[in-house]
C-alpha positions in Angstrom: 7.3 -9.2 -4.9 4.6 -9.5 -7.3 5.9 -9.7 -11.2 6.0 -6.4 -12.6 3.0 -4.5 -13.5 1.7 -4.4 -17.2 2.1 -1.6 -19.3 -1.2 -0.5 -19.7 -2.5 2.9 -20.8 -4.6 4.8 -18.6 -7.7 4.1 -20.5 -7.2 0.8 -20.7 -6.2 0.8 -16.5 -9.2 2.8 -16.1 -11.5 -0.1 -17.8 -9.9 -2.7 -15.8 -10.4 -1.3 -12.6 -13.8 -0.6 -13.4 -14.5 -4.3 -14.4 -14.5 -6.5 -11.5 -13.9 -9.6 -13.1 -11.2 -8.2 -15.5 -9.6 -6.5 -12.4 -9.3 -9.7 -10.5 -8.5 -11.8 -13.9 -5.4 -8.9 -13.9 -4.0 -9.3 -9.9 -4.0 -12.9 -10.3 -1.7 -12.7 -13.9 0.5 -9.9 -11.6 0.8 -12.0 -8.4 1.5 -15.4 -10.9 -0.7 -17.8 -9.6 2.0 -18.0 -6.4 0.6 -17.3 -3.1 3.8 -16.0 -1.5 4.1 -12.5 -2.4 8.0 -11.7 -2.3 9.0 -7.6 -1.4 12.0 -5.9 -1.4 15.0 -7.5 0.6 14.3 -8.4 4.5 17.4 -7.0 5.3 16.1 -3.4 4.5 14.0 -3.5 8.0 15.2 -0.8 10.6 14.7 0.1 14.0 16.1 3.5 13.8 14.2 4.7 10.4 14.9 8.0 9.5 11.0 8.8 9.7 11.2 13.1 9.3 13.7 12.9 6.3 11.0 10.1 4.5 8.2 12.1 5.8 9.4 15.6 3.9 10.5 13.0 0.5 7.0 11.4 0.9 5.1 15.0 0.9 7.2 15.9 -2.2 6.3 12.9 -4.0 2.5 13.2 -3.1 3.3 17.1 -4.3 4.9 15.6 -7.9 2.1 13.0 -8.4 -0.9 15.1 -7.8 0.7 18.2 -9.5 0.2 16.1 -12.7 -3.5 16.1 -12.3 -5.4 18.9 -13.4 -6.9 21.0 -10.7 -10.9 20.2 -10.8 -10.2 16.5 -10.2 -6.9 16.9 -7.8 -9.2 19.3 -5.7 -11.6 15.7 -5.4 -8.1 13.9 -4.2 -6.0 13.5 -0.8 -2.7 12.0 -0.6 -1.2 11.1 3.0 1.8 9.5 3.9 0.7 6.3 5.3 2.1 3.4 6.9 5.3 2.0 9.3 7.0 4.6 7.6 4.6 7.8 8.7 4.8 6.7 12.6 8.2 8.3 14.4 10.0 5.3 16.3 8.3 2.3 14.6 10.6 -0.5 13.4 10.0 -1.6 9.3 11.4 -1.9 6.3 12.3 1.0 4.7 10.1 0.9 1.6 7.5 4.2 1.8 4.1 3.7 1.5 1.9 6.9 0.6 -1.7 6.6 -0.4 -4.1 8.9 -2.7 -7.8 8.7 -1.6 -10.3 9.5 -4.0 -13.8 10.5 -3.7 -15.3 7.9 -5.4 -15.3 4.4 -5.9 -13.4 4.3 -9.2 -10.0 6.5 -9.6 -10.5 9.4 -12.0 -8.2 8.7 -15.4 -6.9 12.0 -14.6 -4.6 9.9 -11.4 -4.0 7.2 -13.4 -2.1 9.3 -16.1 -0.5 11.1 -13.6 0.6 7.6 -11.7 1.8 6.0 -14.8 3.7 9.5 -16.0 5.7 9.0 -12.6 6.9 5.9 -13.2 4.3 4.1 -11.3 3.0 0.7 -12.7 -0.5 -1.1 -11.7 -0.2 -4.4 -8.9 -4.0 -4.7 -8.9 -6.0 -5.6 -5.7 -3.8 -5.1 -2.7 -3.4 -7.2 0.6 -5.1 -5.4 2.6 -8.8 -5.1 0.7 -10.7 -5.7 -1.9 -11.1 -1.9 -2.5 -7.5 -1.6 -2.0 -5.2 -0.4 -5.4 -1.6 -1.0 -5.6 0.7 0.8 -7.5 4.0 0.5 -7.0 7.4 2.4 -8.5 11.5 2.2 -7.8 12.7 5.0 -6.6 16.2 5.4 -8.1 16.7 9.4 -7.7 18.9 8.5 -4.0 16.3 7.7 -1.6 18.0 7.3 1.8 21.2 6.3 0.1 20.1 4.0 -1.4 20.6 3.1 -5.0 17.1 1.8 -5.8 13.8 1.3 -3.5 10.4 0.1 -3.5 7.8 2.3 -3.2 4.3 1.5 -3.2 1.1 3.8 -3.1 -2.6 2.8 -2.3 -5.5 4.1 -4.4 -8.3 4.1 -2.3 -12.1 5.8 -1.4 -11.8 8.0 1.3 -15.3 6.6 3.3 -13.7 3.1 2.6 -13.1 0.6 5.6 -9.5 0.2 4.3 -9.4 3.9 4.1 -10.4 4.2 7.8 -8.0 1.2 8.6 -4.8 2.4 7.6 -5.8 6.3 8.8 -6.5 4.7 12.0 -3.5 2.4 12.6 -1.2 5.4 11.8 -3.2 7.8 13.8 -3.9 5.7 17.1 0.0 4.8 16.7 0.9 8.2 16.8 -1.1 8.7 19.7 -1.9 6.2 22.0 1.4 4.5 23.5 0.4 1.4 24.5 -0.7 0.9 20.8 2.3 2.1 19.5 4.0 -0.7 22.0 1.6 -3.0 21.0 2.2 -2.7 17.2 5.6 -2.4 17.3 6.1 -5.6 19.0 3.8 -7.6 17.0 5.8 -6.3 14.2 9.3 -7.2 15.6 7.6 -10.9 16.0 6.9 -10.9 12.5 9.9 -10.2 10.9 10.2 -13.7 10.6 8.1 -13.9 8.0 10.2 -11.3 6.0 13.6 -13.5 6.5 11.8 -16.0 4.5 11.0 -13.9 1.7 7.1 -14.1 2.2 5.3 -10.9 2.7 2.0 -12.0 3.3 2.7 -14.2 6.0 4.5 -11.1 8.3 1.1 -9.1 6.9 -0.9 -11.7 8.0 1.3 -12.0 11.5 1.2 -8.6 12.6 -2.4 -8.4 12.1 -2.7 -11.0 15.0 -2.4 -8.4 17.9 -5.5 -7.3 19.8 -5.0 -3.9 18.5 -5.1 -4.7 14.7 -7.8 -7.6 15.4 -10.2 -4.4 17.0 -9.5 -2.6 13.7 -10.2 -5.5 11.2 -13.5 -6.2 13.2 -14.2 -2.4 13.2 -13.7 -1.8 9.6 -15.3 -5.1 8.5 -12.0 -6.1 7.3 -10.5 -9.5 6.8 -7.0 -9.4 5.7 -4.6 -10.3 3.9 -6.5 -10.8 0.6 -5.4 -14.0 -0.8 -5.7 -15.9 -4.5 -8.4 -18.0 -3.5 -10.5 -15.4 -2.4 -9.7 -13.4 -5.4 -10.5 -16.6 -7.4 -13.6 -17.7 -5.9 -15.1 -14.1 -6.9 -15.2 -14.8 -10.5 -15.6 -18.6 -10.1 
């Protein structure tokens, strides 16, 4: 996994985020100069995830974030439970992934308080985009059993490709079973990846199938987001 996130007040998130250069300068101090990105323990991936008892904890959570925010700038947010863990039957790890979309380009300071008063702390750009915010927490209150768990959220503009993207995995998923298929075995295949402790690479592998490849074309996407392209924008 990446180091942990700086302590930062929201003010001083807000300003990074809003700075380009100063919010690259900040993922490449979090990710520590090492390309493999190391997540949570490989063993933790299921094929029988409990998906309805993580889909009512994930709409609580979204409910204790956004309950924090005042109501003029929560009525400007969405939160959605996103991810392997938001599609009944799909195989992955059981870290949840939720994601707040915002309405503009820049998260209100109003989220950010309400992020870091949950426990949440600031990754910087995720994998998956450029516009793409990680924050990420451990949940320690009994999730699934377990004693501690990952638990990541993306910040993201609604009209956003990557907001489309991960909308649209889930959704098509859900829907369409030959995607489902499709996804889910791509995902078995890259498991691999996970055994050896590198994240990006079973990102990067189960983004191979024809299904994802439509969706990064569609959504002018180009996955995962790696140092040197993070470097070579403030170069």
């Amino acid at each position: 996994m990446f180091a942990s996130g700086t302590a930062l007040t929201a003010d001083e998130l807000y300003h990074v985020i809003a700075d380009k250069k100063k919010l690259v300068e900040y993922t490449l101090t979090i990710r520590g100069g090492s390309q493999s990105t190391k997540f949570g323990d490989p063993s933790e991936f299921r094929y029988d995830l409990p998906h309805r008892d993580i889909a009512v904890y994930m709409d609580k959570l979204g409910e204790t974030i956004l309950s924090k925010v005042p109501e003029k700038v929560r009525s400007t947010l969405k939160w959605e439970h996103v991810g392997s863990t938001s599609i009944p039957g799909m195989p992955g790890l059981r870290y949840p992934d939720g994601a707040i979309f915002t309405s503009g380009n820049i998260p209100p300071r109003e989220l950010l308080v309400a992020l870091i008063q949950t426990g949440f702390k600031f990754l910087g750009i995720g994998m998956l985009h450029l516009e793409d915010l990680w924050f990420v927490t451990d949940l320690t209150d009994g999730y699934l059993g377990m004693e501690t768990c990952h638990c990541k959220v993306q910040v993201l503009p609604w009209n956003s490709d990557p907001g489309k993207s991960i909308r649209e995995i889930r959704d098509r998923c859900r829907s369409e079973k030959a995607v489902f298929e499709e996804y889910k075995a791509a995902k078995i295949a890259a498991h691999r990846h996970l055994q050896d402790g590198d994240q990006l690479a079973y990102k990067s592998a189960k983004s191979q199938c024809g299904f994802m490849k439509d969706i990064i074309a569609k959504h002018n996407m180009r996955p995962p987001v790696t140092l040197a392209q993070l470097r070579a924008l403030i170069s």
